[in-house]
PAZAPA-4460 file (N, C-alpha, C; in steps of 0.05 Angstrom, whole numbers, plus 32768, in hexadecimal, padded with zeros to 4 digits):
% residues 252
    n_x    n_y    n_z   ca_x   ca_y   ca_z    c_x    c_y    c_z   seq   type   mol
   8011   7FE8   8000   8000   8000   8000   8012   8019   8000     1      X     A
   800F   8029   7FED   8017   8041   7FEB   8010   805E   7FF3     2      X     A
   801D   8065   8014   800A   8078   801C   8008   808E   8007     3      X     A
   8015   8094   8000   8012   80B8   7FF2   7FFE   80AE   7FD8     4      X     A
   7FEF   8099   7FD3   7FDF   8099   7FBE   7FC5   8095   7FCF     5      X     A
   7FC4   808A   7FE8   7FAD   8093   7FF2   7F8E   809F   7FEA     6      X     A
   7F79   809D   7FED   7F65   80B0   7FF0   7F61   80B5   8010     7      X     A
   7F4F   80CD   800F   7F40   80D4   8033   7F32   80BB   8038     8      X     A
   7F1E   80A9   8024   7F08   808D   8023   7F27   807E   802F     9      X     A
   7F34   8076   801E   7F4F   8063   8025   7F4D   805F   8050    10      X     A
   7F4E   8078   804E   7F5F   8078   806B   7F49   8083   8084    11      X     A
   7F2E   807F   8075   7F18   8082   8089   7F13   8069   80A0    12      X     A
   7F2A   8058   80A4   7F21   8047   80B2   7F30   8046   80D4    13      X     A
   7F47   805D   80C5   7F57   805F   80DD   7F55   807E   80F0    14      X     A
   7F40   8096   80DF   7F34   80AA   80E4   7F29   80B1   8101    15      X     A
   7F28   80C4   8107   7F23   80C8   811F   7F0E   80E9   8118    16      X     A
   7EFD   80E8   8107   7EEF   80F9   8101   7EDC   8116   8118    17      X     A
   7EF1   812B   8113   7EEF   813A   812D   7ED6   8152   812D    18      X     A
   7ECE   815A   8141   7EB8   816A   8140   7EBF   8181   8161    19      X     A
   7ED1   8190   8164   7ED3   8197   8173   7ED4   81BA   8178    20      X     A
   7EC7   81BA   816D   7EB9   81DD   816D   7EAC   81E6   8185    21      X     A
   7EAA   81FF   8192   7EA4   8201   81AE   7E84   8217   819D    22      X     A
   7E76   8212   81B4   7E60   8231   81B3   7E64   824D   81AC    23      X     A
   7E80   8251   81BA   7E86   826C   81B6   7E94   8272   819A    24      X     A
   7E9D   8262   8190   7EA6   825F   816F   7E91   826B   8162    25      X     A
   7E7D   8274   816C   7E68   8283   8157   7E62   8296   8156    26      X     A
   7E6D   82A1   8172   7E6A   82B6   8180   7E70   82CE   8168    27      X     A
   7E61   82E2   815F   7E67   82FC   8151   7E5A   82F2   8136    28      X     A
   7E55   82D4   812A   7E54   82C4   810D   7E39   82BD   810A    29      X     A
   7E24   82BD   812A   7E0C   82B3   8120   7E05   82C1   8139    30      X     A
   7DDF   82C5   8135   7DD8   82D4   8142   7DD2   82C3   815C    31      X     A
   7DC8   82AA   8164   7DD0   8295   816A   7DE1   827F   8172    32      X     A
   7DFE   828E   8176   7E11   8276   8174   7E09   8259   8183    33      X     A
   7DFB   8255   819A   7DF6   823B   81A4   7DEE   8226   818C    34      X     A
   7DD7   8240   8181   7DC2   822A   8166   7DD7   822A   814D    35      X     A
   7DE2   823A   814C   7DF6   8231   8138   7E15   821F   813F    36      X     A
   7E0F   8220   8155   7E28   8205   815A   7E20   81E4   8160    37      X     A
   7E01   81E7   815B   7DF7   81D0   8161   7DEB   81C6   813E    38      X     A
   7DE7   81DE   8134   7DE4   81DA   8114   7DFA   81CD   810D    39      X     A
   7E16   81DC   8113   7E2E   81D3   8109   7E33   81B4   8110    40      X     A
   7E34   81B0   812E   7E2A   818F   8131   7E1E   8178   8126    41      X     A
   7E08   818B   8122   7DEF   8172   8111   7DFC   816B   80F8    42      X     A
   7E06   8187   80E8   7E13   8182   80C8   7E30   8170   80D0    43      X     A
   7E37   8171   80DE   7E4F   815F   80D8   7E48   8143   80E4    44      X     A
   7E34   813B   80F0   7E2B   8129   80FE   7E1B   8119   80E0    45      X     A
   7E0D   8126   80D3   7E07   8120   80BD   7E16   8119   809F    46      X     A
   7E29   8129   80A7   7E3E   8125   808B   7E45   810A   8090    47      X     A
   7E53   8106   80AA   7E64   80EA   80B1   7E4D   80DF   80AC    48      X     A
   7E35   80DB   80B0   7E26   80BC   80A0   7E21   80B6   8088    49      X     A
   7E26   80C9   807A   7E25   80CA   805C   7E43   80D0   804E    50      X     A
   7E59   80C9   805C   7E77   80C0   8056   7E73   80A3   8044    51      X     A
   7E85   80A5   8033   7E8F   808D   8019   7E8F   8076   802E    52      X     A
   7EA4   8079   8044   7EB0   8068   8056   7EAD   8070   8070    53      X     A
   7EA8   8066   8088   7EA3   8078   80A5   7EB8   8076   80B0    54      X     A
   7EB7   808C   80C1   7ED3   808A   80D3   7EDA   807C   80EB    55      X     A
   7EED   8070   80F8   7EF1   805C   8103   7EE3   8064   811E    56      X     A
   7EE6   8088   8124   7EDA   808D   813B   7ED7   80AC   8135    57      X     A
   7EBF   80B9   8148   7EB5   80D1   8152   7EC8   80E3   8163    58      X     A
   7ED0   80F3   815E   7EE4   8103   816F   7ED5   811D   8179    59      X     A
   7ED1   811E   8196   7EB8   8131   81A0   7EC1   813C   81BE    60      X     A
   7EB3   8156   81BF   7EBC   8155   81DD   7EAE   8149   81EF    61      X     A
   7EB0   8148   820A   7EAB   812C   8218   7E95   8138   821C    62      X     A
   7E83   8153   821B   7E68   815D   822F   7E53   8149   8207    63      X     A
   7E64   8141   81F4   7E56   8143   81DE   7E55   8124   81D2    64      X     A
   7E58   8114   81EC   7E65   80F6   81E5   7E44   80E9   81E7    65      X     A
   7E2C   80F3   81FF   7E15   80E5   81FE   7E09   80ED   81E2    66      X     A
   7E06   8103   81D8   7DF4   810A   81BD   7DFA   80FA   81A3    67      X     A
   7E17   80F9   81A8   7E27   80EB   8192   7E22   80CD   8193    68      X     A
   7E26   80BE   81A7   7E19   80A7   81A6   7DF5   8099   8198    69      X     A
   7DF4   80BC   81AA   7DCB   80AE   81A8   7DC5   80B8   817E    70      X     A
   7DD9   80C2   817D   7DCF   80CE   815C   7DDA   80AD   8146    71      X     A
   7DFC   80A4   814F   7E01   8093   8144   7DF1   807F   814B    72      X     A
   7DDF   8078   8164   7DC3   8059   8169   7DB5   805D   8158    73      X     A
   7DAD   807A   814F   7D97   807C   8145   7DA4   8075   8121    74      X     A
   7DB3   8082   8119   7DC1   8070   8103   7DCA   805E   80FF    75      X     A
   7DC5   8048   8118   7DD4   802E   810D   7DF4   8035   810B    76      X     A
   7DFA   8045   8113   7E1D   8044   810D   7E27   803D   8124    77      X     A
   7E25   802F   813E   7E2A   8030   8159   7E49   801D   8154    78      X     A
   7E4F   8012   8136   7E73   8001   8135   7E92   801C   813A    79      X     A
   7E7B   8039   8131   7E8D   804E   8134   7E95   8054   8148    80      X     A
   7EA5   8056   815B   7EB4   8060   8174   7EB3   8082   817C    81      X     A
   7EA8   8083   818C   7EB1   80A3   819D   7EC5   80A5   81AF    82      X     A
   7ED7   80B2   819A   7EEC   80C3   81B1   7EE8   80D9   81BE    83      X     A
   7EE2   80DE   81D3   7EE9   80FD   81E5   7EF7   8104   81EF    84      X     A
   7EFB   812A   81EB   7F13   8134   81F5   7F10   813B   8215    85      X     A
   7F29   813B   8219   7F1D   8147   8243   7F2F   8158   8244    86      X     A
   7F2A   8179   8251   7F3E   8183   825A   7F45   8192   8235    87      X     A
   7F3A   8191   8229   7F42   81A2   8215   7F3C   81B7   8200    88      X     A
   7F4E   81CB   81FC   7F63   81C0   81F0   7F79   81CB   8203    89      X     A
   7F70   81D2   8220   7F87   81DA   8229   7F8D   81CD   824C    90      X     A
   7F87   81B4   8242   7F81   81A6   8255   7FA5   819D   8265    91      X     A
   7FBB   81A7   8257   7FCD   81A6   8272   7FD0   81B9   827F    92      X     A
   7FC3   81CC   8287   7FB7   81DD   8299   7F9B   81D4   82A6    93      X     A
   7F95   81BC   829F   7F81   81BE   82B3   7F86   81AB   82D0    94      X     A
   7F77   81B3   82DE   7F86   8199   82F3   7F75   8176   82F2    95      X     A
   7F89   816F   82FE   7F7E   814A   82F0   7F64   8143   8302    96      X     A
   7F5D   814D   830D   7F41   8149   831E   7F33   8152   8305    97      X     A
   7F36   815F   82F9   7F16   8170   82EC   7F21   815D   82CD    98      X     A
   7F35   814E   82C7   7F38   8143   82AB   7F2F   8129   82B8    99      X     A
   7F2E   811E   82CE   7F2E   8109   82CF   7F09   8107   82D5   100      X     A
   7EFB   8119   82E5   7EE7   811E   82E5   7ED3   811D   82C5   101      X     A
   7EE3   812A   82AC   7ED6   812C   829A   7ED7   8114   828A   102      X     A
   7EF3   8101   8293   7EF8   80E5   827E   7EDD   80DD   828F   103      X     A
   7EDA   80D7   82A5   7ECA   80C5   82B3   7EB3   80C8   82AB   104      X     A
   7EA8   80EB   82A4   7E8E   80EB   828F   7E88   80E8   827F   105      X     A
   7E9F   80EA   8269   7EA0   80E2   824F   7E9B   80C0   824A   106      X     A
   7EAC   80A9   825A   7EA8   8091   825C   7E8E   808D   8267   107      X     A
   7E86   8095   827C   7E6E   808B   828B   7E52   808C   8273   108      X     A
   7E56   809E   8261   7E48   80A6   8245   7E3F   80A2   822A   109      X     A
   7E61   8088   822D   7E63   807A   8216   7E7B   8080   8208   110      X     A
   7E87   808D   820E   7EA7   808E   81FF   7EB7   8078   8203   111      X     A
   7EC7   8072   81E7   7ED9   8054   81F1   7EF4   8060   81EE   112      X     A
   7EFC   807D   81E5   7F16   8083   81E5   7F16   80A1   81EF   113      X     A
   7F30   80A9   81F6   7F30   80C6   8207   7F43   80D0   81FE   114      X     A
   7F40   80EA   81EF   7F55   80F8   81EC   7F5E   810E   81FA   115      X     A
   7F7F   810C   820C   7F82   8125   8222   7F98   812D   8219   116      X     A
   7F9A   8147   821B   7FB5   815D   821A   7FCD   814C   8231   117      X     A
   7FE8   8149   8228   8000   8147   8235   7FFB   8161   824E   118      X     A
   800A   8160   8267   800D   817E   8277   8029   8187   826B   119      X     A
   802A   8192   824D   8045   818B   8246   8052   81AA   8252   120      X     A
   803E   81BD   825B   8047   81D2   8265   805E   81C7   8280   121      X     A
   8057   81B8   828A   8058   81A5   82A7   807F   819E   829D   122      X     A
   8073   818D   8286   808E   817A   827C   80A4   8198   8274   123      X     A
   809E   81A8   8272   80B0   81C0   825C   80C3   81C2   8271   124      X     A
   80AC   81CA   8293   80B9   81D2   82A3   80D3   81C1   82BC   125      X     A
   80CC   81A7   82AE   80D9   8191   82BB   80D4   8183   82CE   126      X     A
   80B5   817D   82D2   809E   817A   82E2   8096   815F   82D9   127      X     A
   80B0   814E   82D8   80A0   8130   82CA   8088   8125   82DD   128      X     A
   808C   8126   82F5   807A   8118   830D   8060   8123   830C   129      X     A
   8057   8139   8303   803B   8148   82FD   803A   813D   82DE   130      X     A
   803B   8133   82CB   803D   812C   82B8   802F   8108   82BB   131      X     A
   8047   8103   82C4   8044   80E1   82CD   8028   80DB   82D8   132      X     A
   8026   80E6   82F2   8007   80E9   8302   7FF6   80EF   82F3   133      X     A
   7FED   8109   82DF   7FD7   810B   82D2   7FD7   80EA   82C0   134      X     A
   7FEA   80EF   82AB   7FE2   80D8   82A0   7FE1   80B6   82AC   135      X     A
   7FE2   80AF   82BD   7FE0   8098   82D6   7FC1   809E   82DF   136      X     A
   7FBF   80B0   82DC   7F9C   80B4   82EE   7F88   80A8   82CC   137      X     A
   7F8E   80B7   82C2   7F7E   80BB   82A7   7F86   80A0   829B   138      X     A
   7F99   8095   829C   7F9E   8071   8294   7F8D   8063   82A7   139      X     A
   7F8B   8065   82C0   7F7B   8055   82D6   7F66   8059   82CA   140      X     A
   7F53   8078   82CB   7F39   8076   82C8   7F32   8066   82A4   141      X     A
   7F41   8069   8292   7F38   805A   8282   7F36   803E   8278   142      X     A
   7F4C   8037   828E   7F4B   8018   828F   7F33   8009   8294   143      X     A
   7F34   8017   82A9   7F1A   8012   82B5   7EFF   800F   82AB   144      X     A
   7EFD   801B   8296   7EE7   8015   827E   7EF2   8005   825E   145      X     A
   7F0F   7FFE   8267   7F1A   7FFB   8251   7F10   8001   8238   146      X     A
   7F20   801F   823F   7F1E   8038   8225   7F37   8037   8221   147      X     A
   7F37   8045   8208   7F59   8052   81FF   7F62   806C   820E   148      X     A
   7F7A   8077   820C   7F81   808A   8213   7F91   8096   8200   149      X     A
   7F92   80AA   81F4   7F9F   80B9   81E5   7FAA   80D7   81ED   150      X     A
   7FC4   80D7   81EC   7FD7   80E2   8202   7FD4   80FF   81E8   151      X     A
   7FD0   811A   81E3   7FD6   8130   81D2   7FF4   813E   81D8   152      X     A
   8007   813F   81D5   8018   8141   81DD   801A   8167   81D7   153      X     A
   8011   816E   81BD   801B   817C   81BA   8032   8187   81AB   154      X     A
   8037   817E   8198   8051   817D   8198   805F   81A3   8185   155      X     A
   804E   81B1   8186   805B   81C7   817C   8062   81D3   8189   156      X     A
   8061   81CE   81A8   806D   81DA   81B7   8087   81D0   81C9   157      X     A
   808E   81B1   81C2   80A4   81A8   81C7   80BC   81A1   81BB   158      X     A
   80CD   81A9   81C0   80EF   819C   81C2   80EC   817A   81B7   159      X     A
   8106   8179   819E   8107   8159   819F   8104   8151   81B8   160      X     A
   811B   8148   81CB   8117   8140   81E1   80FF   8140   81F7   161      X     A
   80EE   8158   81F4   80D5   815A   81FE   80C1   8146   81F1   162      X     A
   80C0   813F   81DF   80A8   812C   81CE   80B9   8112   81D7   163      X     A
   80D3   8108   81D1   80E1   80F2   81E0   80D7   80EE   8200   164      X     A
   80D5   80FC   820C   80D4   80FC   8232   80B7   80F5   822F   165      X     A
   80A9   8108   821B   808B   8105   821A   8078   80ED   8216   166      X     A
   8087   80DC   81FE   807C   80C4   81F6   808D   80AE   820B   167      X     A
   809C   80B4   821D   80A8   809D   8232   8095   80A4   824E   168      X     A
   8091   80B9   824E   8077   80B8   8265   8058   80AD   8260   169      X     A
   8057   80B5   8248   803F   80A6   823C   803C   8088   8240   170      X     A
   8053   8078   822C   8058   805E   8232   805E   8053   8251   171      X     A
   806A   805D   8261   8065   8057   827E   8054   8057   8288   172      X     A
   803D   806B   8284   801E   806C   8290   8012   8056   827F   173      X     A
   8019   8050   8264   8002   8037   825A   7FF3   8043   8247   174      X     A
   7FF9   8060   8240   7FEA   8068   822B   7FE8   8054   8212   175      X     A
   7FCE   805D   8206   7FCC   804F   81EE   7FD6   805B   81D2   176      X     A
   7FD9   8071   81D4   7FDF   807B   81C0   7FEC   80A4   81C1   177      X     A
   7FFF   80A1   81B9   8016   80C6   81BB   8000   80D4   819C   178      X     A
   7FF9   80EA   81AA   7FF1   80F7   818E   8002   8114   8188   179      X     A
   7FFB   8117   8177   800A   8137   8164   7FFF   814D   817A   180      X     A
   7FE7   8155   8176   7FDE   816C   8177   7FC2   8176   818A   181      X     A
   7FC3   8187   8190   7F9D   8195   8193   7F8C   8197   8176   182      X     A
   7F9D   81A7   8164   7F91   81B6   814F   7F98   81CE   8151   183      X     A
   7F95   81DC   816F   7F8C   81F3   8178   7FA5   8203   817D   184      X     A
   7FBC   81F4   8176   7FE0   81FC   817E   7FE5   820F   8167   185      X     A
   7FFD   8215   816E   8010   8223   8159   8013   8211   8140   186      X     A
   8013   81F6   8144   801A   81ED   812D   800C   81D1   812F   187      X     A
   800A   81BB   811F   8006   81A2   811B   8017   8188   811D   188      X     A
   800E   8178   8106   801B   8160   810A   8035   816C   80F7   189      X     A
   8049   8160   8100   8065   815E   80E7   8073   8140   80D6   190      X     A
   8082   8143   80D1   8088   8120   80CB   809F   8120   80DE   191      X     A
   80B3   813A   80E3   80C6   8135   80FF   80C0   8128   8116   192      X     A
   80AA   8134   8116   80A0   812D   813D   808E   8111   813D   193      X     A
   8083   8107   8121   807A   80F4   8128   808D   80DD   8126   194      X     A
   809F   80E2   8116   80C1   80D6   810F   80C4   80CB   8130   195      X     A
   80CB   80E5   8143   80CD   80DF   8158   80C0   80CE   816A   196      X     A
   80A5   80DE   8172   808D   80C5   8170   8093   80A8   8172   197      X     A
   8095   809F   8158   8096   8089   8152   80A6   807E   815F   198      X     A
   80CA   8085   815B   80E6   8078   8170   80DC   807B   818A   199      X     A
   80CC   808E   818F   80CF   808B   81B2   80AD   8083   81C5   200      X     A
   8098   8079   81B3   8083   8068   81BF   807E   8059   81AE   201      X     A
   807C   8041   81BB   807B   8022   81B0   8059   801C   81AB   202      X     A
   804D   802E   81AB   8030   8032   81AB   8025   8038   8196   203      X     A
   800D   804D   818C   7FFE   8053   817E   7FFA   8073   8177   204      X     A
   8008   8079   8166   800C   808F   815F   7FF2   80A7   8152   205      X     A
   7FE3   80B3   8153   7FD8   80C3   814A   7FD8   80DF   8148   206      X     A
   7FD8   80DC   8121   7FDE   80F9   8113   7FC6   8112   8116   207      X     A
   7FCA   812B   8127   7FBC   8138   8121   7FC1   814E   8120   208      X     A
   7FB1   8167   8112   7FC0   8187   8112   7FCD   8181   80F3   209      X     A
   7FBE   8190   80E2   7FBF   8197   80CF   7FC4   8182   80B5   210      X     A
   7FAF   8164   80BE   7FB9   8158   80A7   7FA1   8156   808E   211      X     A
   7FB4   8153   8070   7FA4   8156   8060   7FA8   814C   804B   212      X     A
   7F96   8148   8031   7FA0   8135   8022   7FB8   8135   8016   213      X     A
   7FC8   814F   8019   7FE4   8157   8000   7FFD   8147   8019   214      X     A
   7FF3   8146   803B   8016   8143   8047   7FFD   812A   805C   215      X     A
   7FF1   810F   8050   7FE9   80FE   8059   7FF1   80EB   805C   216      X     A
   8003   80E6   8038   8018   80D0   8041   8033   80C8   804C   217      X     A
   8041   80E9   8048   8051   80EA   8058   804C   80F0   8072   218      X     A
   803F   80F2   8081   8032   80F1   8095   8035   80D3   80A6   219      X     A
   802C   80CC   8093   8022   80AC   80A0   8039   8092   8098   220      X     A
   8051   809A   8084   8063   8093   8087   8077   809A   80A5   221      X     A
   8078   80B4   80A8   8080   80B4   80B5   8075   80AB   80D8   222      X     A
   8063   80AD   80DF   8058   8094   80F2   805D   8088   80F5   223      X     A
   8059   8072   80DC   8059   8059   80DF   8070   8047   80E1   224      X     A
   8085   805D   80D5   80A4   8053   80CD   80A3   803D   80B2   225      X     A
   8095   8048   809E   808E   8033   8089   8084   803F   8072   226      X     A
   808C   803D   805E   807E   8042   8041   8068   803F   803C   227      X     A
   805C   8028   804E   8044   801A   803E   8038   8006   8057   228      X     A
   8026   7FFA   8053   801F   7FE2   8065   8000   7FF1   8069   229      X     A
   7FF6   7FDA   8078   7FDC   7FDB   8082   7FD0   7FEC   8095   230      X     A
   7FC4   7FF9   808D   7FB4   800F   80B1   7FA8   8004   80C2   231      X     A
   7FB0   8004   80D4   7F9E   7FFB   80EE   7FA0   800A   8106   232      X     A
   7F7F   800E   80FE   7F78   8025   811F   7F7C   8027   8132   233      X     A
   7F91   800D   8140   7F8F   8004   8159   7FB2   800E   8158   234      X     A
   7FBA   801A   8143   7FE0   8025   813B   7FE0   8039   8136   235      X     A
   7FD6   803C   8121   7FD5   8060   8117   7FB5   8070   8114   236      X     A
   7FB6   8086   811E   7F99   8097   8119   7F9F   80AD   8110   237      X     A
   7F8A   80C2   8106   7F91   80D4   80F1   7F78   80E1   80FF   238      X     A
   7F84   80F8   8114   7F66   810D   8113   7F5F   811A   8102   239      X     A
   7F45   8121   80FA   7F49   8137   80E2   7F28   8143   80E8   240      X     A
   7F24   8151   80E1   7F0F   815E   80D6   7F01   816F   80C5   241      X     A
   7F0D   816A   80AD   7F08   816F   808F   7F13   8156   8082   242      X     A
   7F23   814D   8083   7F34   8131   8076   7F18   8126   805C   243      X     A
   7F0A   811C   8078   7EF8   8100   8062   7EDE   811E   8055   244      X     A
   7EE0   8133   805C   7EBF   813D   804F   7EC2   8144   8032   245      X     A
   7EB5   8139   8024   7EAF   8135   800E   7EB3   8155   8000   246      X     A
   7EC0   8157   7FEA   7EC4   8178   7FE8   7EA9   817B   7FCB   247      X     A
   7E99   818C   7FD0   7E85   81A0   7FC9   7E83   81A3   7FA1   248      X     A
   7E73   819F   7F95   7E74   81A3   7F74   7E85   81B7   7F74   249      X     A
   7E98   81BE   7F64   7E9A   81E5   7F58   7EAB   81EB   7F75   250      X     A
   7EB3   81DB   7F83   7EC8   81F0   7F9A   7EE4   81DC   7F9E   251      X     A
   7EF0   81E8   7FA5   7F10   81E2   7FA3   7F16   81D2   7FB7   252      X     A
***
């Protein structure tokens, strides 16, 4: 398999199809922003069922994990997975009582995977032991429903060595998977840092922050440490949210 010949359908199986827009994102754009952030919801809630190929999972924030479930029962799509975020996007500032409070809502709700910000502010400062602890709490509570855990590291704001320290604390706590990004950073995924990534967690890597069809396959080469081979969701994931939507008659 040849990544860089890919389509978005190709690689809808390892997708993590995101919807993470807040209320206030409307603020000044609609006269309404609540009703237009719940419009915005419904349309993307709707596109993903009428996708070529569905995506392997729902990527939502955790207060948005019950609606999302009860919409996919009602479509028959309940094989799709919901991931929720806790604590984000600036969740290593938050303290681990109130992330660990929100995984516990998000699971108790129906989420089978959790996505949390690194405290990489924590790690910058040389604070591995506040680092270690958040993610040890947030591995316990998901075990415990045996969910995934997906570690955000962040990485535009770290030092090689900082993404190295980063994905060895990860793998100590049991994470399931080191990811790129928020979205919401200075920057995205790179092929450097996932380069890194890769040498330094023996885990499940996921690409997110700015990927798209022109830097997809080098992308996912670099992940995987491989030219080519088979995708599997349970190795590599690909957040995105534009990736799989179908682009429009007459627009670019």
């Amino acid at each position: 398999m040849d990544y860089r010949a890919l389509t978005p359908a190709d690689v809808a199986c390892i997708c993590d199809h995101t919807f993470l827009a807040r209320p206030e994102a409307f603020r000044g754009q609609a006269a309404d922003p609540l009703a237009a952030y719940e419009t915005a919801w419904d349309d993307f809630l709707r596109q993903t069922f009428t996708l070529p190929a569905p995506p392997y999972a729902i990527c939502v924030r955790h207060d948005e994990v019950e609606p999302t479930i009860r919409r996919l029962a009602a479509e028959n799509r309940l094989a799709i997975q919901v991931a929720a975020t806790v604590g984000f996007p600036l969740g290593d500032r938050n303290p681990s009582a109130l992330k660990l409070q929100e995984t516990r809502w998000a699971l108790d709700h129906g989420a089978t995977e959790i996505d949390t910000v690194l405290r990489w502010r924590d790690l910058k400062n040389g604070d591995e032991r506040s680092v270690a602890n958040d993610l040890t709490a947030l591995r316990a509570a998901t075990a415990g429903y045996r969910a995934r855990l997906k570690v955000i590291l962040e990485v535009c704001e770290l030092t090689d060595d900082e993404i190295r320290r980063a994905c060895r604390l990860c793998g100590e706590a049991g994470a399931d998977f080191v990811k790129t990004s928020t979205g919401f950073g200075r920057g995205g995924a790179t092929v450097h840092a996932l380069r890194l990534m890769r040498e330094s967690f023996a885990g499940g890597i996921k690409i997110s922050g700015g990927v798209t069809a022109n830097n997809l396959g080098e992308l996912l080469e670099a992940a995987t440490g491989a030219p080519g081979g088979a995708l599997d969701p349970l190795k590599i994931r690909l957040g995105e949210s534009s990736l799989l939507k179908p682009v429009s008659p007459g627009k670019d």
